[in-house]
VOGU-547842 format. One record per residue (C-alpha): residue number from 0; x, y, z. Coordinates in nm, 3 decimals. Each point is the difference from the previous one (the first is absolute). Example, Ala and Ser with C-alpha at 12.3 -4.5 7.8 and 13.67 -1.06 7.14 Angstrom:
VOGU-547842
<r><num>0</num><c1>1.230</c1><c2>-0.450</c2><c3>0.780</c3></r>
<r><num>1</num><c1>0.137</c1><c2>0.344</c2><c3>-0.066</c3></r>
END
This chain:
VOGU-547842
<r><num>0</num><c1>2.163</c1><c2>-4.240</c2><c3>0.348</c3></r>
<r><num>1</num><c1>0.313</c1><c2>-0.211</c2><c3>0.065</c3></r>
<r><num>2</num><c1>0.262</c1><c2>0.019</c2><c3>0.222</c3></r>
<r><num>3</num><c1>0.267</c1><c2>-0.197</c2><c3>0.219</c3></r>
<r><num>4</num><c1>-0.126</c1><c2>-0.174</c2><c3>0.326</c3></r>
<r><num>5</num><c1>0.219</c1><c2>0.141</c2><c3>0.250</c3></r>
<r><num>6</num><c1>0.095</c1><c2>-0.196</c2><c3>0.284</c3></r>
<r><num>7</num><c1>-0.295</c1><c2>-0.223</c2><c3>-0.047</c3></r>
<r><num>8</num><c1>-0.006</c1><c2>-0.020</c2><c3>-0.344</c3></r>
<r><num>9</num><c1>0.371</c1><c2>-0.121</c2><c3>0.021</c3></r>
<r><num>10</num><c1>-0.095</c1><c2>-0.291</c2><c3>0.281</c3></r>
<r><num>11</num><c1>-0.311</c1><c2>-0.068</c2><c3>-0.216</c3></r>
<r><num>12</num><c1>0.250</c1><c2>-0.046</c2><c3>-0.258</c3></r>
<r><num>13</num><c1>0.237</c1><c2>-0.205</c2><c3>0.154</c3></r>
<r><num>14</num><c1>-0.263</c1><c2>-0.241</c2><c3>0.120</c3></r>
<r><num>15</num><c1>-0.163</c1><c2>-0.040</c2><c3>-0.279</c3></r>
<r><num>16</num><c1>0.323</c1><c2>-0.055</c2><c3>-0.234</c3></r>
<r><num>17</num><c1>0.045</c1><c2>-0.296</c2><c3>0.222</c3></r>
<r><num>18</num><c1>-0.304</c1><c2>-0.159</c2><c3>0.051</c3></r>
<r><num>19</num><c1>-0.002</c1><c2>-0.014</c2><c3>-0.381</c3></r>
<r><num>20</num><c1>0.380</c1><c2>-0.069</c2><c3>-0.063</c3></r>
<r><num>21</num><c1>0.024</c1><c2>0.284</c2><c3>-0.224</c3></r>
<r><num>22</num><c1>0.185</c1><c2>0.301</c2><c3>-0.083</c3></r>
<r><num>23</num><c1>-0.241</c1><c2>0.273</c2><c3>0.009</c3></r>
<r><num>24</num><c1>-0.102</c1><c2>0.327</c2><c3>0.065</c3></r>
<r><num>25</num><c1>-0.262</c1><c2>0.204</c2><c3>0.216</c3></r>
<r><num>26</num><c1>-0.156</c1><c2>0.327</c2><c3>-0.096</c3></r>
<r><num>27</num><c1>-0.290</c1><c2>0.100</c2><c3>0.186</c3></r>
<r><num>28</num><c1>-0.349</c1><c2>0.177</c2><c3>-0.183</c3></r>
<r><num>29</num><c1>-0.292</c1><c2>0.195</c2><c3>0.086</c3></r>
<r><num>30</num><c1>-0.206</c1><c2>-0.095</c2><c3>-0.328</c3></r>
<r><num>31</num><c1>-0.323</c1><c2>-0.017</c2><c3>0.001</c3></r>
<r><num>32</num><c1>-0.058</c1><c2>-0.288</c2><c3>-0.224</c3></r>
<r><num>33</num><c1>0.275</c1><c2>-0.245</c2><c3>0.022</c3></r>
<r><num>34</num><c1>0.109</c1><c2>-0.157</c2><c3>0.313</c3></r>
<r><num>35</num><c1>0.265</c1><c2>-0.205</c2><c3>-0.111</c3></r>
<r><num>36</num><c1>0.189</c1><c2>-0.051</c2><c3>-0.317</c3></r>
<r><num>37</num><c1>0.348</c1><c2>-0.112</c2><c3>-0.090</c3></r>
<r><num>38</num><c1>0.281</c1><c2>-0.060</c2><c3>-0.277</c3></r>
<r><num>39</num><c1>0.320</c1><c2>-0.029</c2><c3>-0.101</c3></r>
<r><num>40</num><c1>0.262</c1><c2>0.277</c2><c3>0.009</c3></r>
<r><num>41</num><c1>0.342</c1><c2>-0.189</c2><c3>-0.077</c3></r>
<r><num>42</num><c1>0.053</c1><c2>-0.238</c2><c3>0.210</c3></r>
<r><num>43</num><c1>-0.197</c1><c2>0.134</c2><c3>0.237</c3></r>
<r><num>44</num><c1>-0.402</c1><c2>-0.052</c2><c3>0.055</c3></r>
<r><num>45</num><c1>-0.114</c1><c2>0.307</c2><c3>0.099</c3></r>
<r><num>46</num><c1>-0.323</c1><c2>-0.019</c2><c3>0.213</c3></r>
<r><num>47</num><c1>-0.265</c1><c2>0.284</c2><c3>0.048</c3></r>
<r><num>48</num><c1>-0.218</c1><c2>0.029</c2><c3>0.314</c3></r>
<r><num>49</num><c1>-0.262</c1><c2>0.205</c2><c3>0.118</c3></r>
<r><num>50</num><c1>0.135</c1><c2>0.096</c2><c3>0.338</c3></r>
<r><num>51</num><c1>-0.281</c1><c2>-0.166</c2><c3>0.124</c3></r>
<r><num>52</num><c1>0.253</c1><c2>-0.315</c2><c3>0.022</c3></r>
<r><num>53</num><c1>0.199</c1><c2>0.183</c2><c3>0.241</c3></r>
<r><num>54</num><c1>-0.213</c1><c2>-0.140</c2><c3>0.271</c3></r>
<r><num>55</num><c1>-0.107</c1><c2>-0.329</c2><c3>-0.124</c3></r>
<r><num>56</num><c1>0.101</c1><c2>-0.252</c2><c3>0.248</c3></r>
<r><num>57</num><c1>0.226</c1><c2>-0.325</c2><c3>-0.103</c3></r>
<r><num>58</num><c1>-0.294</c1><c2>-0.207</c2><c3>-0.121</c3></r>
<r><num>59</num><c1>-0.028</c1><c2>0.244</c2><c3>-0.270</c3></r>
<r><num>60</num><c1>0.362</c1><c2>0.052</c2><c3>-0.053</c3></r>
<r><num>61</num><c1>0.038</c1><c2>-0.348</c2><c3>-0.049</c3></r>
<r><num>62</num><c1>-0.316</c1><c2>-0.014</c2><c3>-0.264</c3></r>
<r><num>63</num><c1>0.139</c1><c2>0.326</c2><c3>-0.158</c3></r>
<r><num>64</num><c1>0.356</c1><c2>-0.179</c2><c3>-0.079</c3></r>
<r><num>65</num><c1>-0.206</c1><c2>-0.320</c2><c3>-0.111</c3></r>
<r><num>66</num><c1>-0.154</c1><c2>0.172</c2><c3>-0.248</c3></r>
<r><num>67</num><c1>0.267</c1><c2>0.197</c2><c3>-0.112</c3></r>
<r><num>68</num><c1>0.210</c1><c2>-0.277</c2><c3>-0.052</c3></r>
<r><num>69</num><c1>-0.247</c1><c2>-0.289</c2><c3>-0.138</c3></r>
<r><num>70</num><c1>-0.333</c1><c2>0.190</c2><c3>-0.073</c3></r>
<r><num>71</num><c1>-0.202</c1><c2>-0.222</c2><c3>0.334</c3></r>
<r><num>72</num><c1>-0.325</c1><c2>0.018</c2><c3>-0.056</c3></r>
<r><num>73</num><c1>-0.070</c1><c2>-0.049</c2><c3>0.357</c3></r>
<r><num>74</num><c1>0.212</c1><c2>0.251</c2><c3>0.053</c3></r>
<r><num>75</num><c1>-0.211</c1><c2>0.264</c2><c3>-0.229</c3></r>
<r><num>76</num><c1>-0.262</c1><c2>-0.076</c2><c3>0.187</c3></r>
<r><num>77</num><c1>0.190</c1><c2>0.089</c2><c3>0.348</c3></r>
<r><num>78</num><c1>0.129</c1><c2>0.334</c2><c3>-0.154</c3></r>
<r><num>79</num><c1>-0.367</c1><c2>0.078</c2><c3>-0.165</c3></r>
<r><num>80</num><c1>-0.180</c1><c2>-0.024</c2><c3>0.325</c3></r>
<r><num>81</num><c1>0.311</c1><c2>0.202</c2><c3>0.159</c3></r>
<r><num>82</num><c1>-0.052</c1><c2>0.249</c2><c3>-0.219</c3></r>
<r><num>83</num><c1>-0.358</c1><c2>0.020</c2><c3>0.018</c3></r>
<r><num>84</num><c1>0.003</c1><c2>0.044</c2><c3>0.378</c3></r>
<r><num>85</num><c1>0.207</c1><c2>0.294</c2><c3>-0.014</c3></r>
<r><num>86</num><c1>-0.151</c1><c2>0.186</c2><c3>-0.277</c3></r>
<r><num>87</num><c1>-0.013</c1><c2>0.300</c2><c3>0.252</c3></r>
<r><num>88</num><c1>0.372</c1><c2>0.038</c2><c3>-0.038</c3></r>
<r><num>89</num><c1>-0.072</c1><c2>0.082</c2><c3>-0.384</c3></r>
<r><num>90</num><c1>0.070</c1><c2>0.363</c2><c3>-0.036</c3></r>
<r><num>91</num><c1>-0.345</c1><c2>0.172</c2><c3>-0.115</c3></r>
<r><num>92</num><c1>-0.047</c1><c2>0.254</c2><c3>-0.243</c3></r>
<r><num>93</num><c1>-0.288</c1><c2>0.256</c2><c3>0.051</c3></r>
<r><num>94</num><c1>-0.221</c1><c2>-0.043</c2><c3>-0.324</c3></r>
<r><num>95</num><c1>0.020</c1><c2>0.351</c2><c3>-0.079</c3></r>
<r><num>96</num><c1>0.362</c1><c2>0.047</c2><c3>-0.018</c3></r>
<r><num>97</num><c1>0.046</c1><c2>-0.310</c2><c3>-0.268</c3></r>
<r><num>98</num><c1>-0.296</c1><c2>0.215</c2><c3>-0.192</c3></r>
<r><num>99</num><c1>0.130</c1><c2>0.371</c2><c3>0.013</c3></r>
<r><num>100</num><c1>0.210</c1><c2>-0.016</c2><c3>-0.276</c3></r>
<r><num>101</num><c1>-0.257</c1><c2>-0.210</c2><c3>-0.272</c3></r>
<r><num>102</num><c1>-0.226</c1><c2>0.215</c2><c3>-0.140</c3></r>
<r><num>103</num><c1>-0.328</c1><c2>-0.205</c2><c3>-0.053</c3></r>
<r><num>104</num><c1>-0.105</c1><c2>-0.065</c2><c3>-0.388</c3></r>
<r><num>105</num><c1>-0.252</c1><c2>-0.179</c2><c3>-0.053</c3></r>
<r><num>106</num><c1>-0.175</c1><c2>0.128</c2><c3>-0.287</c3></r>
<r><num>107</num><c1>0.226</c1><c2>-0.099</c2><c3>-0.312</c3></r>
<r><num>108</num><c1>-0.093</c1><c2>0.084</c2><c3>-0.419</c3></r>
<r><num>109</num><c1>-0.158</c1><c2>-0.363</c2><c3>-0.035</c3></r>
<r><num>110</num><c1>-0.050</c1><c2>-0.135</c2><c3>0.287</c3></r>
<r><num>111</num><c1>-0.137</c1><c2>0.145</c2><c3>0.363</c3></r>
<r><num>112</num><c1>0.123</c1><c2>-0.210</c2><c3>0.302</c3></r>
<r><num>113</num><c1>-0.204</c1><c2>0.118</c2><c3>0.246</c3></r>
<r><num>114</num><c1>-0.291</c1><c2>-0.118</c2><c3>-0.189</c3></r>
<r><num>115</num><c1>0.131</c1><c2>-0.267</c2><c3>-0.040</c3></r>
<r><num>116</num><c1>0.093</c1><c2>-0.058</c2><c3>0.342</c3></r>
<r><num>117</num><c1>-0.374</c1><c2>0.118</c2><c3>0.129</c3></r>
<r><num>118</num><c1>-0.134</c1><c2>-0.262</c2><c3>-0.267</c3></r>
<r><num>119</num><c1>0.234</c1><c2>-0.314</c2><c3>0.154</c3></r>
<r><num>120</num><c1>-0.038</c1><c2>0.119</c2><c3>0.336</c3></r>
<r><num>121</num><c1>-0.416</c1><c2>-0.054</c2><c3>-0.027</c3></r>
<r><num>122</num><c1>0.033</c1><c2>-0.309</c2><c3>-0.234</c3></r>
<r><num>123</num><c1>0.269</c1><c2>-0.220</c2><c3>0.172</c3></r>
<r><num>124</num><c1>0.015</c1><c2>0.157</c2><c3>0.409</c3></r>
<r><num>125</num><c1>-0.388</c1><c2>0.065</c2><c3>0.040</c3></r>
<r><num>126</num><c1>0.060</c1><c2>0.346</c2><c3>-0.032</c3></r>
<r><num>127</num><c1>0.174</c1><c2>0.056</c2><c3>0.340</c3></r>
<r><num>128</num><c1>0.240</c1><c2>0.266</c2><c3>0.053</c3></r>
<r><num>129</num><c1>0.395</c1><c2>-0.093</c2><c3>-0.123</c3></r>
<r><num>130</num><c1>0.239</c1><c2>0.180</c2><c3>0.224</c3></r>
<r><num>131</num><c1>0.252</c1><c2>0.082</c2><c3>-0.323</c3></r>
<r><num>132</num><c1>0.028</c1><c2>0.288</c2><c3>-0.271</c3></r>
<r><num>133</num><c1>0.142</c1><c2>-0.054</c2><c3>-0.326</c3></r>
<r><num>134</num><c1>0.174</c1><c2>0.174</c2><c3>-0.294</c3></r>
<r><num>135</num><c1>0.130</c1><c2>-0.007</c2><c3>-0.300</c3></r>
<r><num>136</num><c1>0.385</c1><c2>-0.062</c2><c3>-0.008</c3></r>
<r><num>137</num><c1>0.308</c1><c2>0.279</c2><c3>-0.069</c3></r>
<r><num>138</num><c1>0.188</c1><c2>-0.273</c2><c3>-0.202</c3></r>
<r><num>139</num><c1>0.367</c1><c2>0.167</c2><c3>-0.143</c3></r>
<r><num>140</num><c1>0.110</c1><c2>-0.036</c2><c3>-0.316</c3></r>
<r><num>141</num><c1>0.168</c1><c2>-0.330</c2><c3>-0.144</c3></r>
<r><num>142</num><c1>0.134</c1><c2>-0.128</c2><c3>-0.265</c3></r>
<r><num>143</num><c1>-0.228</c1><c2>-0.187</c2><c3>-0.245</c3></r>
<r><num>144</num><c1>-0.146</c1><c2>-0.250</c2><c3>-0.039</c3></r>
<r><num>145</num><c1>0.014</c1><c2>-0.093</c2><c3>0.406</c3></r>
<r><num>146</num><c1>0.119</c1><c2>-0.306</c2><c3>0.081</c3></r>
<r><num>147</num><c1>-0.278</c1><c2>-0.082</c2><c3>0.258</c3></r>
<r><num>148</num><c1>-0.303</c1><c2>0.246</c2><c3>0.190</c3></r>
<r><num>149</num><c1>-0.153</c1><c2>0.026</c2><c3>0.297</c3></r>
<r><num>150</num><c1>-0.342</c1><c2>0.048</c2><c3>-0.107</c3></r>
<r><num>151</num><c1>-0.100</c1><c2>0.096</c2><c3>0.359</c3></r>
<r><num>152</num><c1>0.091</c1><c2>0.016</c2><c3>0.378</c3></r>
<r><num>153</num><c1>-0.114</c1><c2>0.029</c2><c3>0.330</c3></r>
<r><num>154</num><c1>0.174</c1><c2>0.159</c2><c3>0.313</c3></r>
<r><num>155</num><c1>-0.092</c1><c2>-0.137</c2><c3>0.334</c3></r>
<r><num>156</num><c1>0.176</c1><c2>0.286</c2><c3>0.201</c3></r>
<r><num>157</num><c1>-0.156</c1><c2>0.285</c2><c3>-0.212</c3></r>
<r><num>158</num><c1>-0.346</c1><c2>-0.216</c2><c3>-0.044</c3></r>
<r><num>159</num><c1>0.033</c1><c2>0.089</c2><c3>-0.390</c3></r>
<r><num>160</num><c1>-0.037</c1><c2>-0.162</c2><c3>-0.339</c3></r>
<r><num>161</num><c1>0.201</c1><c2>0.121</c2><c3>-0.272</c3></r>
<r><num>162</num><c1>-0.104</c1><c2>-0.088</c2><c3>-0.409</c3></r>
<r><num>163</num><c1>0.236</c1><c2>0.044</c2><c3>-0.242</c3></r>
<r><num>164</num><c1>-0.098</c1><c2>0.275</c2><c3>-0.246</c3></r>
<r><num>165</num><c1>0.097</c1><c2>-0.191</c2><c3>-0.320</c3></r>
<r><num>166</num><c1>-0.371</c1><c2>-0.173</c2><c3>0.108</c3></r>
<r><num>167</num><c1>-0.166</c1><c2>0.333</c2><c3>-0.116</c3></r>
<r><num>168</num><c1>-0.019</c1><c2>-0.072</c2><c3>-0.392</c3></r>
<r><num>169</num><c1>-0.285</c1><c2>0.028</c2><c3>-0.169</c3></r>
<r><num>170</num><c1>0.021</c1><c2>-0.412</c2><c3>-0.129</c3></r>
<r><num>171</num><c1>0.064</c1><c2>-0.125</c2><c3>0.380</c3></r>
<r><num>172</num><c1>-0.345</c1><c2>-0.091</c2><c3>0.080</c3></r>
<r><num>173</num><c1>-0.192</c1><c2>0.103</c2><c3>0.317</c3></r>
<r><num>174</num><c1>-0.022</c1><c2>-0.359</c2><c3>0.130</c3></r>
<r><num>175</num><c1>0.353</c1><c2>-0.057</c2><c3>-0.012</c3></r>
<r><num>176</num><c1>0.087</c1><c2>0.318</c2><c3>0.177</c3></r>
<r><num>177</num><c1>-0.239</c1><c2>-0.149</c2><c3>0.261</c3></r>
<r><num>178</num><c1>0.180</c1><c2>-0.339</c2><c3>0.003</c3></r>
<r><num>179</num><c1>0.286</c1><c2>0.189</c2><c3>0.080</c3></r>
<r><num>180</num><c1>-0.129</c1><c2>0.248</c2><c3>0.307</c3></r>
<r><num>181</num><c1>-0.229</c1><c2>-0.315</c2><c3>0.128</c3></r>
<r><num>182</num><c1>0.347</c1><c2>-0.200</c2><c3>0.051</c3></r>
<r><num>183</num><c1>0.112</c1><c2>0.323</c2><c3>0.250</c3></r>
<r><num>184</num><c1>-0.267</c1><c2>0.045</c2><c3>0.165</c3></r>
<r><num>185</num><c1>0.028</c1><c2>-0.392</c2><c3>0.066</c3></r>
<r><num>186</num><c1>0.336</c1><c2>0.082</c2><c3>0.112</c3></r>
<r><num>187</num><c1>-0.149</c1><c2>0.258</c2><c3>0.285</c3></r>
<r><num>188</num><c1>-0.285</c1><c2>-0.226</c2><c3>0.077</c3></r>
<r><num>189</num><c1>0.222</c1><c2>-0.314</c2><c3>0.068</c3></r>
<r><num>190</num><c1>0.303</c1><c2>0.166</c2><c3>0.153</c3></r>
<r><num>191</num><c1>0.336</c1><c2>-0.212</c2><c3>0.020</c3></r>
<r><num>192</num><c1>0.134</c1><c2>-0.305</c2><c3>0.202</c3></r>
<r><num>193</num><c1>0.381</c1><c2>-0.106</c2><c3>0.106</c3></r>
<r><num>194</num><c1>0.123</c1><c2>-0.266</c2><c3>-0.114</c3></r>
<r><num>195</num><c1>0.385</c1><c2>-0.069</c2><c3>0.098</c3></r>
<r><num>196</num><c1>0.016</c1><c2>0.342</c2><c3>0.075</c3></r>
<r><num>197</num><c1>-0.122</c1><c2>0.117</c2><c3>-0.332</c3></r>
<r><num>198</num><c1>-0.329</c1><c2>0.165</c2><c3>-0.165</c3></r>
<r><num>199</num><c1>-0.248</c1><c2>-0.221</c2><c3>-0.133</c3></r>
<r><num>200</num><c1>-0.257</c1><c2>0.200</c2><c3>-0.210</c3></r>
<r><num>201</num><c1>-0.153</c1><c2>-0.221</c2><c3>-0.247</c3></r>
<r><num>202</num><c1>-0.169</c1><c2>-0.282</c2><c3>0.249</c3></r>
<r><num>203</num><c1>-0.204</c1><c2>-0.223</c2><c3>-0.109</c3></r>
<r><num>204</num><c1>-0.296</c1><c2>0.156</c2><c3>0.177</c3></r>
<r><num>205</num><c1>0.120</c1><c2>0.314</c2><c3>-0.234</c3></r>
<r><num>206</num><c1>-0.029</c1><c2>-0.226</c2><c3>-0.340</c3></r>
<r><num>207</num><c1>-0.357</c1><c2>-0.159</c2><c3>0.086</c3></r>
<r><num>208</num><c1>-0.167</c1><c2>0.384</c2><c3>0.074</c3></r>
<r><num>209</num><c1>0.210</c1><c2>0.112</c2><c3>-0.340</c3></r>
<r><num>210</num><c1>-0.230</c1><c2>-0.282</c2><c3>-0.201</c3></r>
<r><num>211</num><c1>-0.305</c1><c2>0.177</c2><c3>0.101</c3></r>
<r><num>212</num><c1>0.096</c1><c2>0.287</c2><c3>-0.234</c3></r>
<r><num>213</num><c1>-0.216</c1><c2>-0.076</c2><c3>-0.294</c3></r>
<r><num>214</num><c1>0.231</c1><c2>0.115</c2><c3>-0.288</c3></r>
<r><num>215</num><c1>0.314</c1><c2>-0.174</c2><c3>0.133</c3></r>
<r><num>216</num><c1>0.075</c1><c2>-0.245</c2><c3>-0.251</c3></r>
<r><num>217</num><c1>-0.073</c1><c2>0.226</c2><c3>-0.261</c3></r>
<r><num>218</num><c1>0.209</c1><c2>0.265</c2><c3>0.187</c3></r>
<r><num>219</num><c1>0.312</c1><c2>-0.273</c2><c3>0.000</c3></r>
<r><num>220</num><c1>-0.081</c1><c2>-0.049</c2><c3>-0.399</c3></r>
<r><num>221</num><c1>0.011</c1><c2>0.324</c2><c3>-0.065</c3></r>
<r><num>222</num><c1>0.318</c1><c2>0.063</c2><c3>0.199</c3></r>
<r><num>223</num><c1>0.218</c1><c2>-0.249</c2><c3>-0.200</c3></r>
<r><num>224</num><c1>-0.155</c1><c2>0.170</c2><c3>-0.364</c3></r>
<r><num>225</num><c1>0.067</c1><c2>0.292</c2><c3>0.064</c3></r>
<r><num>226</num><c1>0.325</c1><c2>0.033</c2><c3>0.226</c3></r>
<r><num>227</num><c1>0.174</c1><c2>0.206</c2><c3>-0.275</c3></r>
<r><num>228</num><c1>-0.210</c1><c2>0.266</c2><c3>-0.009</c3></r>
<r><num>229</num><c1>0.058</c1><c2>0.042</c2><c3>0.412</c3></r>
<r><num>230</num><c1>0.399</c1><c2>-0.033</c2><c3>-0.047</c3></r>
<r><num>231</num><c1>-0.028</c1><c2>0.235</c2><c3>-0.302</c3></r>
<r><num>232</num><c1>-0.172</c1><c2>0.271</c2><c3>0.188</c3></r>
<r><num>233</num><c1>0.201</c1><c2>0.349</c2><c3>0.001</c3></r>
<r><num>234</num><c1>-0.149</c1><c2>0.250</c2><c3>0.227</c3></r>
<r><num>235</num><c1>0.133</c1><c2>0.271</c2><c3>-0.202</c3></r>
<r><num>236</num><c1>-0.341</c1><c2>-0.099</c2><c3>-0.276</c3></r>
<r><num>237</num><c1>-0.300</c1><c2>0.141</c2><c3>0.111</c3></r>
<r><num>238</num><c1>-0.214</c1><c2>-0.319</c2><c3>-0.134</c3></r>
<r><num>239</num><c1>0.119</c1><c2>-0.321</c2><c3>-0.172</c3></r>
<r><num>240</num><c1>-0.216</c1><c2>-0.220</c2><c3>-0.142</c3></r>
<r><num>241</num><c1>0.022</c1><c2>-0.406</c2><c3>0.016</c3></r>
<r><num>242</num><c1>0.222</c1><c2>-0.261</c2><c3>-0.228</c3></r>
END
């Protein structure tokens, strides 16, 4: 959700444009996910805020145009801990309205991901209980071969991992399905962090638990031989086999 910044927005604007000695523009946000971002438009840099930054007070401002303008990492670290202490101003969105409208499949021709996801939970998080569902994906129609795929994702606001169904072939082996759900359940377990007003998902915390899956390097091997026969998926086939 976008929008100008009103009266604020336009001082917030003004301030900032100098501080930074730049020609830019304000428009004021109420993502969820990304506090601050910004690019070029013209001549113009056009700068997106969570209205959060309505409020911040000139210490902030001040880091806010540093960064804008020269990419301060002592700046970053003003606007992450900013950010971080009003995470209440984050709009919140009740889990079962983000869920209403996905119909939960987990049980696919090949492959069942709520096995799968029972198995992982009792192998990797002693078994305690993981406060997400997950599905396979609706993925449309494209044109063929895809240029790139998202084998799977994971939705903080709706608490859900998605796998893409071209993962449900008969030569995509079980343990590379697994790789694949592991990695989002990772992403539930380790959550997110700011970092110049951005998401960081893949920490480094994040990469040392992803080591402990036992099949990973032969997931990763498997990934780069057989990439084709992911891009080459058509939905429209009831079963493909492999290269």
């Amino acid at each position: 959700m976008e929008r100008l910044g009103g009266l604020d927005g336009r001082l917030l604007e003004k301030r900032l444009g100098s501080l930074a000695a730049l020609r830019l523009s304000v428009r004021v946000t109420d993502n969820l996910h990304t506090m601050l971002s910004f690019g070029r438009s013209g001549e113009r840099l056009v700068v997106r805020l969570h209205h959060m930054f309505l409020r911040a007070p000139p210490p902030v401002v001040e880091a806010l145009a540093r960064y804008i303008r020269a990419g301060d990492r002592a700046a970053s670290g003003v606007l992450d801990r900013y950010i971080e202490a009003h995470r209440s101003l984050i709009r919140k969105v009740p889990i079962h309205e983000r869920r209403r409208r996905i119909p939960l499949r987990t049980r696919g021709r090949h492959h069942d991901l709520g096995a799968y996801f029972d198995e992982l939970r009792h192998r990797y998080f002693d078994g305690r209980h993981l406060a997400c569902a997950i599905t396979w994906a609706k993925v449309p129609r494209t044109r063929l071969p895809r240029r790139t795929i998202k084998l799977g994702s994971y939705s903080a606001d709706a608490r859900l991992i998605r796998i893409h169904p071209a993962l449900d072939q008969a030569h995509v082996p079980p343990w590379f399905v697994q790789w694949i759900v592991f990695h989002e359940m990772l992403h539930h377990v380790h959550g997110f962090r700011y970092e110049g007003g951005r998401r960081r998902i893949h920490t480094p915390a994040f990469a040392a638990d992803e080591r402990r899956f036992v099949h990973l390097e032969r997931a990763r091997r498997w990934e780069r031989e057989n990439i084709d026969s992911l891009l080459w998926w058509d939905s429209g086939r009831d079963d493909q086999g492999g290269p």
